[in-house]
N, C-alpha and C positions, 0 to 999 in steps of 0.2 A: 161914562163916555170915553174917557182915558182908556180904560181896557177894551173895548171896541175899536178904538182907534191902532193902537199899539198892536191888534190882530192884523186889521189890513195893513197894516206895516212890513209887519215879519211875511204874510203870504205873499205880499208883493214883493218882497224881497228874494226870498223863495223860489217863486215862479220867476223872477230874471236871471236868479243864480243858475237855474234848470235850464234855461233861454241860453243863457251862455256857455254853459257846458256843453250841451247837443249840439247850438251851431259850431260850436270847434269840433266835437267828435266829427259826427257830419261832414265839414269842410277837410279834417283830416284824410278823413278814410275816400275821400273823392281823390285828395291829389296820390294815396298811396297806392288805390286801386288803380288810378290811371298814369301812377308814374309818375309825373308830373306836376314840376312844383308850382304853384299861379303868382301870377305877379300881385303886387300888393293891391294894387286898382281892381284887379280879378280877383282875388282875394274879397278885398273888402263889400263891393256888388255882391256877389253871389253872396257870402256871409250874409248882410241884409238882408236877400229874398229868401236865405233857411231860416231865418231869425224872423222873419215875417210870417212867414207859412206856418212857422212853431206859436207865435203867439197868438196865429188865428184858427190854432187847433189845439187846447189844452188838452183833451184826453188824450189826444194822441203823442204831445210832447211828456205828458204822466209816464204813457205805457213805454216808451222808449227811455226815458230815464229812471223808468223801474228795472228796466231789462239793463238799461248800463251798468246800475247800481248795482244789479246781484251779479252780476259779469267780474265787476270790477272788484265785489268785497267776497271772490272765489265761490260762489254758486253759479248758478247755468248750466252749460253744458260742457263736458268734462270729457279731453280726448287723452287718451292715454298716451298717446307720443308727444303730448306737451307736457313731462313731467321727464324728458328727454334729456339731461345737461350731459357736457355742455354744451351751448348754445353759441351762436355768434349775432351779435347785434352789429347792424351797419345803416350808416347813415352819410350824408354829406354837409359835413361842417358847414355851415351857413355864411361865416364869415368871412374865412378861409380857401371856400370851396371843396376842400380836400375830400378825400374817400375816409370813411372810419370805421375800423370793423373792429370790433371789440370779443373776448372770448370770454363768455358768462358762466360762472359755476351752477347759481342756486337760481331759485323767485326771489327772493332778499335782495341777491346782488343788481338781478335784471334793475327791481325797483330803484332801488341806491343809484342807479345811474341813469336812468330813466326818469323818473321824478323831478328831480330838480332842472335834466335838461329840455323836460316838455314843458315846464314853469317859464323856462327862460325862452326857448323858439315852442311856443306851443302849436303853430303847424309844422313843425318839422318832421316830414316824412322819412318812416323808418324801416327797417324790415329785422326780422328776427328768421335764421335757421338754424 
């Protein structure tokens, strides 16, 4: 009964972990395609109604977290002018307000400084050219 129990555990853990990742992808790529950063109250609503709409469609939150995954661990779809450096990353300090435009060497470096500052403002809208 332990080991039955300890499953629905880990899957439901699982499936929130997947819940969580896609409503931030999601709400990301809303405010990056539209420019536009949302205020936290807008933010938080809309979050909810993707976060809603994903747990009352498992396959479909599967297949978009399958496709994030192989996106994200370098499978998918592969453009050759994205292997282009160097690059420029820019965003707008959140705290700050400031303009920040960064000049990228490698995929390493993008990550190294990408990584940790999507960890800390994880809607923070960004662009890469």
């Amino acid at each position: 009964m332990i080991h039955e129990s300890t499953y629905h555990m880990t899957k439901y853990d699982d499936d929130s972990n997947k819940i969580m990742a896609m409503t931030s992808v999601v709400m990301r790529g809303i405010q990056v395609s539209l420019g536009k950063e949302l205020s936290e109250d807008e933010e938080y609503e809309y979050g909810q109604e993707v976060r809603h709409t994903l747990e009352n469609n498992m396959p479909v939150l599967n297949m978009l977290y399958d496709i994030f995954t192989e996106i994200k661990t370098g499978g998918g779809f592969q453009d050759d002018d994205n292997d282009d450096y160097p690059k420029i990353l820019g965003y707008t300090h959140p705290e700050s307000g400031e303009a920040v435009m960064i000049t990228v060497k490698t995929d390493d470096d993008m990550d190294d400084i990408l990584d940790p500052l999507l960890r800390q403002y994880p809607n923070l809208p960004y662009s890469i050219d």
